[in-house]
C-alpha positions as CSV (number, residue, x, y, z in Angstrom):
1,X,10.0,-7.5,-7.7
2,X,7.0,-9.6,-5.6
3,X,6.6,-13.0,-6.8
4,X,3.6,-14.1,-5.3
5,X,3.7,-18.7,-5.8
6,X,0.3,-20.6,-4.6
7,X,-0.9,-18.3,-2.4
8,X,-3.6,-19.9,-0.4
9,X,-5.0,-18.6,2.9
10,X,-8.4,-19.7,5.2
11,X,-9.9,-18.2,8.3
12,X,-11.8,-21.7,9.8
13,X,-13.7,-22.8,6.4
14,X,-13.3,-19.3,4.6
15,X,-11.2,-19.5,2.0
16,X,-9.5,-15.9,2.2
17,X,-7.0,-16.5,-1.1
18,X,-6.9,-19.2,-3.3
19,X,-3.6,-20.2,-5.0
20,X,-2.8,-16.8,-6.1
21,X,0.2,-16.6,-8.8
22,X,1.0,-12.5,-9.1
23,X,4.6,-10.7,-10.2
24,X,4.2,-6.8,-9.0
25,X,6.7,-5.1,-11.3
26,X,9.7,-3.1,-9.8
27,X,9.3,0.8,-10.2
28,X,5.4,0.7,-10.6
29,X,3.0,1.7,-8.9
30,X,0.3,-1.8,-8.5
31,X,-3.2,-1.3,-7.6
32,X,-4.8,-4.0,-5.5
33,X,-8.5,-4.4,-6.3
34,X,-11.5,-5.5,-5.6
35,X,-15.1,-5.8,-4.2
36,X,-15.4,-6.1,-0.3
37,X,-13.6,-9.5,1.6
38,X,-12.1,-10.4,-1.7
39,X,-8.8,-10.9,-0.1
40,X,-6.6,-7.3,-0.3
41,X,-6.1,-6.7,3.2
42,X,-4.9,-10.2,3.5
43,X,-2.7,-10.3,0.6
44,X,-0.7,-6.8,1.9
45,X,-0.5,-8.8,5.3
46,X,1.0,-11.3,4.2
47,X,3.6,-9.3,2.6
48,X,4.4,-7.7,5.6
49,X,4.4,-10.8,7.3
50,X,1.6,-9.6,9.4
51,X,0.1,-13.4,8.4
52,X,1.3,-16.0,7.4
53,X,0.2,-18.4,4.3
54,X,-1.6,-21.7,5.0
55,X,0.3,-22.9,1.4
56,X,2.5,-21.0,-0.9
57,X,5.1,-18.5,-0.7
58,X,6.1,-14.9,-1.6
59,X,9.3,-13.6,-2.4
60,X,10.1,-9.4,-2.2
61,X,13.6,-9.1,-3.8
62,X,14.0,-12.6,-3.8
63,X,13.8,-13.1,-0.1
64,X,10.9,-15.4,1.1
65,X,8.7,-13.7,3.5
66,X,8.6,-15.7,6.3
67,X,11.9,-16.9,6.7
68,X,14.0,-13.4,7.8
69,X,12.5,-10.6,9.0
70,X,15.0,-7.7,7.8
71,X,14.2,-7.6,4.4
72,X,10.9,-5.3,6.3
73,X,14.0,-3.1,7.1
74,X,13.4,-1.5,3.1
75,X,9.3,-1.6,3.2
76,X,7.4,1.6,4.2
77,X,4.0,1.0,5.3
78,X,0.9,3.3,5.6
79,X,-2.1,1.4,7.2
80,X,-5.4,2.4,6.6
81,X,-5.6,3.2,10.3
82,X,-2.6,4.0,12.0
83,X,-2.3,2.8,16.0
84,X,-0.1,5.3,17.4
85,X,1.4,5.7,20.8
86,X,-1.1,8.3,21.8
87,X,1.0,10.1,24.6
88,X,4.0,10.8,22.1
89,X,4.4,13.8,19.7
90,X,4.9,13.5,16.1
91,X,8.1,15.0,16.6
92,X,9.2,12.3,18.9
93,X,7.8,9.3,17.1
94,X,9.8,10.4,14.4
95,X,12.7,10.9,16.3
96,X,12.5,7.3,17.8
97,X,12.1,5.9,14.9
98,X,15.2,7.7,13.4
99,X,17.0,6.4,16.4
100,X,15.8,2.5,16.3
101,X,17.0,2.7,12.7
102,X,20.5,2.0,12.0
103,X,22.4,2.0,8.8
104,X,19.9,2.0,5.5
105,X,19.2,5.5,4.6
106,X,18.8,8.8,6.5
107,X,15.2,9.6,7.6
108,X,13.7,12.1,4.8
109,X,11.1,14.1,6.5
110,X,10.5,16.6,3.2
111,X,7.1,15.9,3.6
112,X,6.2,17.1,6.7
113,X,7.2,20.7,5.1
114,X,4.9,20.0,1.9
115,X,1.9,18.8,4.0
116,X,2.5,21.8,6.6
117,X,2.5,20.0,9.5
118,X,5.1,22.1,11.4
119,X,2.9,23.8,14.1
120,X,1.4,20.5,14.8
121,X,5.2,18.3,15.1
122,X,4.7,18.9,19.1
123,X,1.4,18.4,19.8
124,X,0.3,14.9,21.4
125,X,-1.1,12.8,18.9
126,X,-4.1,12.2,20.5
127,X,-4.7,15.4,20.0
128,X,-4.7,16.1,16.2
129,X,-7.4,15.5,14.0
130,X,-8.1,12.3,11.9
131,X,-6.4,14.1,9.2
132,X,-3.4,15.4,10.5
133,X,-3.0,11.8,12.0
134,X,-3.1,10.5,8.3
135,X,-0.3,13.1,7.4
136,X,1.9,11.9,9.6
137,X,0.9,8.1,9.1
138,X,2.2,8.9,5.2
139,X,5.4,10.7,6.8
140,X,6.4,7.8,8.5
141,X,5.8,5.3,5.5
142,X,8.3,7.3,3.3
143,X,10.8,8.7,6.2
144,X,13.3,6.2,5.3
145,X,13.0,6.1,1.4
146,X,11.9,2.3,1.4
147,X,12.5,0.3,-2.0
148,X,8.7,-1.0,-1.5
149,X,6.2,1.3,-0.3
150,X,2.7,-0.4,0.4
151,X,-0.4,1.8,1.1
152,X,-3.7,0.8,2.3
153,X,-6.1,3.5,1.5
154,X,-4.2,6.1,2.0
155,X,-6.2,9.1,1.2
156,X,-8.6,8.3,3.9
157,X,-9.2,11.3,5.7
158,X,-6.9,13.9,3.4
159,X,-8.5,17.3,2.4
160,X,-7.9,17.6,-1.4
161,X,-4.6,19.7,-1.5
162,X,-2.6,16.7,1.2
163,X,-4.1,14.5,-1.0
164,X,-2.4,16.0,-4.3
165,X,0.9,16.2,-2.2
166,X,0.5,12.4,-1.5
167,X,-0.4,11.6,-4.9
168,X,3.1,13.8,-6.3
169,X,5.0,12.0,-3.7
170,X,4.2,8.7,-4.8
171,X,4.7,9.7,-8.7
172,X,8.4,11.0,-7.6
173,X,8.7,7.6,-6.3
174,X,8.2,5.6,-9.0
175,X,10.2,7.7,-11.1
176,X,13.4,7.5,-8.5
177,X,12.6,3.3,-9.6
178,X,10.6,2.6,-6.3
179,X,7.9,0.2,-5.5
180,X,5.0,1.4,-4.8
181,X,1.8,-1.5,-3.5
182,X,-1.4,0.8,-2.9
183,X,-5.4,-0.6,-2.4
184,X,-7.6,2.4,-2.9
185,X,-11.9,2.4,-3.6
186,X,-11.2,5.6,-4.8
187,X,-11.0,4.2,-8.6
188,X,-10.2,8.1,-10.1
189,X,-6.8,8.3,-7.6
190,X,-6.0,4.4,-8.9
191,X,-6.8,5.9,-12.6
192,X,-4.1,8.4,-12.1
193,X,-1.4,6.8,-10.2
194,X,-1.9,2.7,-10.8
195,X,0.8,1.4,-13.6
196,X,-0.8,-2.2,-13.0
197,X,-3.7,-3.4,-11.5
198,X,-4.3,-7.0,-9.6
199,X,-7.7,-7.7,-9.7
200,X,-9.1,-9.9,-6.8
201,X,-12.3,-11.4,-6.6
202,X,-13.3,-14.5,-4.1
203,X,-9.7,-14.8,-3.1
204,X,-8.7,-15.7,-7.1
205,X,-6.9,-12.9,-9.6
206,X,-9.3,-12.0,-11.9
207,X,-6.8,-9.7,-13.6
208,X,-3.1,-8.8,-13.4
209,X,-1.9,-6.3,-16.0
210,X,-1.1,-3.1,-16.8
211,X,-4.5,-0.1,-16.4
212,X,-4.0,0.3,-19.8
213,X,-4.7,-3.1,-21.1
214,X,-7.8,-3.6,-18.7
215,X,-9.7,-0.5,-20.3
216,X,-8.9,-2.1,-23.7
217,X,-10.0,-5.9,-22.2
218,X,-13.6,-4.3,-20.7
219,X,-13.6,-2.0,-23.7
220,X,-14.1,1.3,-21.2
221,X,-12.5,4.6,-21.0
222,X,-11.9,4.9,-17.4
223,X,-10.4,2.7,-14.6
224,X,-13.8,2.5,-12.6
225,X,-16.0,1.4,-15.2
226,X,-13.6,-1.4,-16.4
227,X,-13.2,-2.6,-12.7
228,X,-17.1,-2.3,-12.5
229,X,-17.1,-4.0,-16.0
230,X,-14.8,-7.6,-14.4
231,X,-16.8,-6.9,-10.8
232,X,-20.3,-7.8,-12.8
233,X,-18.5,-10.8,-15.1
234,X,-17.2,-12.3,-11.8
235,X,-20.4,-12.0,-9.9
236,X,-22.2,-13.7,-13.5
């Protein structure tokens, strides 16, 4: 569980977030959403402890972030761009990060096998296309079977058949009673994968709840046209 208290962050005299209060339920999958600047990239920051709060506090398994680093030890993250060491393979980033790991669980690399990357594991990095780079950016977010799992637009870039293996390897996730954080603007993957969404809007939750309950709230059949629907109350 994420218990998100006061949140409140400001770049000079923007005001980023504003005193956000958000529980992300274990073994869901949460959507973070919202129109442009309205604080999502932030707010995953700060749970990575990327940033840091100006007020308030968040706790991930009832650890504050902040205060001990190793509770990152159980977090796999997929940026929306990945900065990799472009003179290593994929092969060997995976292989170092296997070796900096120690105890936790064994590195699970099933998915380079369902995204058929194996005639590109040797290849320099810098050499792959933007979407093979994005395969292995979602290899390395699950390759130790993290409790929390927090992607940032992570079909960026994926043809439609590594996108359907990335959206059955998330489902599998949440049903093994993993945590899975994801900010999409691709509103029909969120329709099919988001449990809960948090709705953010000028750096204040205009909605926290489960997809289902939102539809009902905006009175609107899919996931798009309710987020749409609280997008046009907030900018009333």
């Amino acid at each position: 569980m994420i218990e998100i208290t006061g949140l409140s962050k400001r770049f000079g005299r923007q005001h980023v977030l504003c005193g956000l209060d958000v529980t992300i339920r274990r073994g869901r999958v949460t959507a973070i959403v919202g129109p442009n600047a309205a604080g999502k990239t932030t707010l995953i920051k700060m749970m990575l402890g990327l940033a840091r709060p100006d007020a308030g506090t968040i706790r991930i398994g009832g650890r504050v972030v902040g205060e001990d680093p190793s509770y990152r030890a159980d977090i796999g993250y997929m940026p929306q761009i990945a900065r990799f060491p472009d003179n290593l393979s994929a092969a060997e980033l995976i292989a170092m990060l296997s070796d900096l790991r120690t105890g936790g669980n064994a590195p699970n690399a099933d998915l380079v096998e369902r995204f058929d990357l194996g005639a590109h594991l040797t290849k320099p990095l810098h050499t792959l296309s933007g979407g093979t780079r994005q395969k292995v950016n979602a290899v390395l977010a699950f390759l130790f079977q993290p409790g929390l799992i927090v992607l940032d637009e992570p079909s960026a870039g994926l043809d439609p058949v590594a996108s359907s293996v990335l959206k059955d390897r998330i489902l599998e996730e949440r049903g093994a009673g993993r945590t899975v954080v994801l900010a999409s603007h691709l509103m029909t993957e969120l329709d099919e994968l988001a449990d809960d969404i948090v709705f953010l809007n000028d750096g204040k939750v205009g909605y926290a709840g489960t997809t289902h309950a939102l539809k009902l709230q905006t009175a609107q059949l899919s996931l798009e046209r309710a987020i749409a629907r609280m997008m046009l109350r907030g900018a009333a």
